[in-house]
C-alpha positions in Angstrom: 38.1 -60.0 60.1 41.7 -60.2 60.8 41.7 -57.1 63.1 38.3 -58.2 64.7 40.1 -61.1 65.9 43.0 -59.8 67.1 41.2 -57.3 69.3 38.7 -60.1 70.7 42.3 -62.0 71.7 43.6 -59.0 73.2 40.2 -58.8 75.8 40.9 -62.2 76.4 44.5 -61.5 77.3 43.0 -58.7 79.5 40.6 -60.6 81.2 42.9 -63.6 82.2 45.4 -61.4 83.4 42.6 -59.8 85.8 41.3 -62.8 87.2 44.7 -63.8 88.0 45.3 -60.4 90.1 44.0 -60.4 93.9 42.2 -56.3 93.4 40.8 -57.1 97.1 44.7 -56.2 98.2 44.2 -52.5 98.4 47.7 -52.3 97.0 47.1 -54.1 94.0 43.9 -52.3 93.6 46.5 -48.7 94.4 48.7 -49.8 91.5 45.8 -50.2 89.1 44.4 -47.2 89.7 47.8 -45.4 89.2 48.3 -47.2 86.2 44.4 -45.9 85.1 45.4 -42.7 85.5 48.6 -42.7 83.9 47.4 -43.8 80.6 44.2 -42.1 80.5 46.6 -38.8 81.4 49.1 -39.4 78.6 46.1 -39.8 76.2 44.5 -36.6 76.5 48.4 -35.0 76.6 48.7 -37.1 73.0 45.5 -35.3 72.0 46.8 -32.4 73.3 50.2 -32.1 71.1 48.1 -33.2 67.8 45.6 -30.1 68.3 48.9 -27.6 68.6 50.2 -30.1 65.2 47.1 -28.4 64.0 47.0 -25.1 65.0 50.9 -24.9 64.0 50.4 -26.4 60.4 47.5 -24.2 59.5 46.5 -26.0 56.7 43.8 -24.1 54.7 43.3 -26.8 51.6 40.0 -26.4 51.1 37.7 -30.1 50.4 35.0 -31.4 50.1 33.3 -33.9 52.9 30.0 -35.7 53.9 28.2 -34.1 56.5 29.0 -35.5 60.2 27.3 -35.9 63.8 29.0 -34.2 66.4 30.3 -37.9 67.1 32.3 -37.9 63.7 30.0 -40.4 62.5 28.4 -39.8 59.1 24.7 -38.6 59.0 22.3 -41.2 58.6 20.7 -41.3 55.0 20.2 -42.3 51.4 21.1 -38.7 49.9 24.2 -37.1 52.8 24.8 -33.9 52.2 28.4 -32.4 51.1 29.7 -30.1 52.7 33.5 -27.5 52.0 36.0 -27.6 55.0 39.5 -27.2 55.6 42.0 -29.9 56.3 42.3 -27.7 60.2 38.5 -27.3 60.0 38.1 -31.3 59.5 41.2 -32.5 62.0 40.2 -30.1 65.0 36.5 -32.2 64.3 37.8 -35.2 64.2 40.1 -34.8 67.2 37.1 -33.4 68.9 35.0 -36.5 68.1 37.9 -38.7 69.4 38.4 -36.5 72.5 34.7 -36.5 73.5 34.5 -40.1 73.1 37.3 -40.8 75.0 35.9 -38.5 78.0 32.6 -40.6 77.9 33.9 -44.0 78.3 36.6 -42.4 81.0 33.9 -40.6 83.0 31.7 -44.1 82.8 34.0 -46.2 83.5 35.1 -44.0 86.5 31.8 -43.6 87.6 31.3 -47.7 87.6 34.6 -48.3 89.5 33.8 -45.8 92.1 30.2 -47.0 92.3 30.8 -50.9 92.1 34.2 -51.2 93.0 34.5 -53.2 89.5 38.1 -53.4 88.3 37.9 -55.0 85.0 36.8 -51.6 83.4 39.6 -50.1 84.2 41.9 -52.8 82.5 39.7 -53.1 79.2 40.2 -48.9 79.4 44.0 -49.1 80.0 44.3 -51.1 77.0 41.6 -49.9 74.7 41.6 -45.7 74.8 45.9 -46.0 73.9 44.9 -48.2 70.8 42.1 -45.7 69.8 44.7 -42.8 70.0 46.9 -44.7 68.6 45.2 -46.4 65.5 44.1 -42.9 64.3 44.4 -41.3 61.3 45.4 -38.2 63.5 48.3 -39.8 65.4 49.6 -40.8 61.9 49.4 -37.5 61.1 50.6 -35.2 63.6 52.6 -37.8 65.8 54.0 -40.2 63.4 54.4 -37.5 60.9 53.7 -39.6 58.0 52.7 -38.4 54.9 48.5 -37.2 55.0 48.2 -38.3 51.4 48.2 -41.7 52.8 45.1 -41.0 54.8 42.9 -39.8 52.1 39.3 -37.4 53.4 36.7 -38.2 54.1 37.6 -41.0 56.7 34.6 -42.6 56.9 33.4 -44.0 60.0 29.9 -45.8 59.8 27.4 -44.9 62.3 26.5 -47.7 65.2 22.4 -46.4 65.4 22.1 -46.6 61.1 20.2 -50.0 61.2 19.4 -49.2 57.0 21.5 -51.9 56.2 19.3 -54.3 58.0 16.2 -53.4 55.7 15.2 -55.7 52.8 15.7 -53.2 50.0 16.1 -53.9 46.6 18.1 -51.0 45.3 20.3 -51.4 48.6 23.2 -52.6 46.6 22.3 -49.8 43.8 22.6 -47.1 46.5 26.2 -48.9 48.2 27.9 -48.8 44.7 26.6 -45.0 44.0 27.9 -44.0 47.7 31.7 -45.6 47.0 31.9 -43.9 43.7 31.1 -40.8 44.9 33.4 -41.7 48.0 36.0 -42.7 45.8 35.9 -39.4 43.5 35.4 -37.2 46.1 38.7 -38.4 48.2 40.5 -38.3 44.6 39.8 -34.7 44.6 40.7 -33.6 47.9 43.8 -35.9 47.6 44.3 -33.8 44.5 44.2 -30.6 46.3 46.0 -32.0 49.5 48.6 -32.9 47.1 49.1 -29.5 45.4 49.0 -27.4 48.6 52.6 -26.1 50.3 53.2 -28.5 53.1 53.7 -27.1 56.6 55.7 -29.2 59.3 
């Protein structure tokens, strides 16, 4: 709740400070462009030194994870299947799921500047792609360098088109319980193994 409001006071911050800029100066509108760019460009060169991190660590600890989408979002249903990866095999993923969604809302937002001339995208971007970098388990990781034991697998990010939870069900709260025990145990074991494997820096 805490977080949700912090963010929704940070759009508001953006917004105000947008409507008090004049973007119809074409150098105000040059400046926020270069400003676009910048970030977005040091975001995908932050991306960039985590995948080395990776690829330099080679960490073959071998875990145990829920199945995932492509998007890094679990796989809608009751009974998810588990699946054995490696902590490289399941950070390249997850860096992949952060890098393709930050090349989405880029390209989209691009595309509706460049159609529409609208500038507020661009400032909501400039603000919102650092923090997703940056409020990663990855960065953490492989930037911060602190300690992956704190950042226990499977990180578990719910999927936006599971509407399940909006069904009347009876053995809804049944099923919730059953999923965070297993969650619970499984991240216990891989912490386990994490835990017990030669660290690489």
């Amino acid at each position: 709740m805490a977080a949700s409001a912090a963010q929704m006071l940070k759009v508001g911050a953006v917004i105000t400070a947008v409507r008090m800029l004049d973007f119809e100066d074409p150098q105000n509108l040059m400046y926020l462009r270069i400003v676009y760019v910048t970030v977005q460009s040091l975001c995908w060169l932050v991306m960039l030194a985590i995948f080395v991190s990776i690829k330099l660590r080679k960490d073959r600890t071998v875990l145990k994870v829920y199945e995932t989408t492509p998007f890094g979002t679990e796989v809608p249903g009751d009974e998810q299947k588990v699946v054995t990866t490696t902590v490289e095999q399941y950070h390249t993923s997850q860096l992949l799921a952060m890098a393709v969604s930050l090349g989405a809302s880029t390209a989209i937002v691009g595309f509706i500047h460049l159609k529409w001339a609208l500038c507020p995208p661009l400032c909501m971007q400039s603000m919102m792609n650092p923090e997703t970098v940056y409020s990663h388990q990855l960065f953490s990781i492989h930037i911060l360098r602190q300690d992956p034991a704190k950042f226990p697998i499977p990180w578990t990010k719910p999927n936006p088109m599971d509407f399940s939870s909006l069904t009347q069900d009876a053995g809804a709260d049944e099923k919730k319980v059953k999923k965070e025990k297993e969650l619970g145990e499984m991240r216990a074991a891989n912490e386990k193994a994490v835990a017990s494997h030669p660290k690489k820096e």
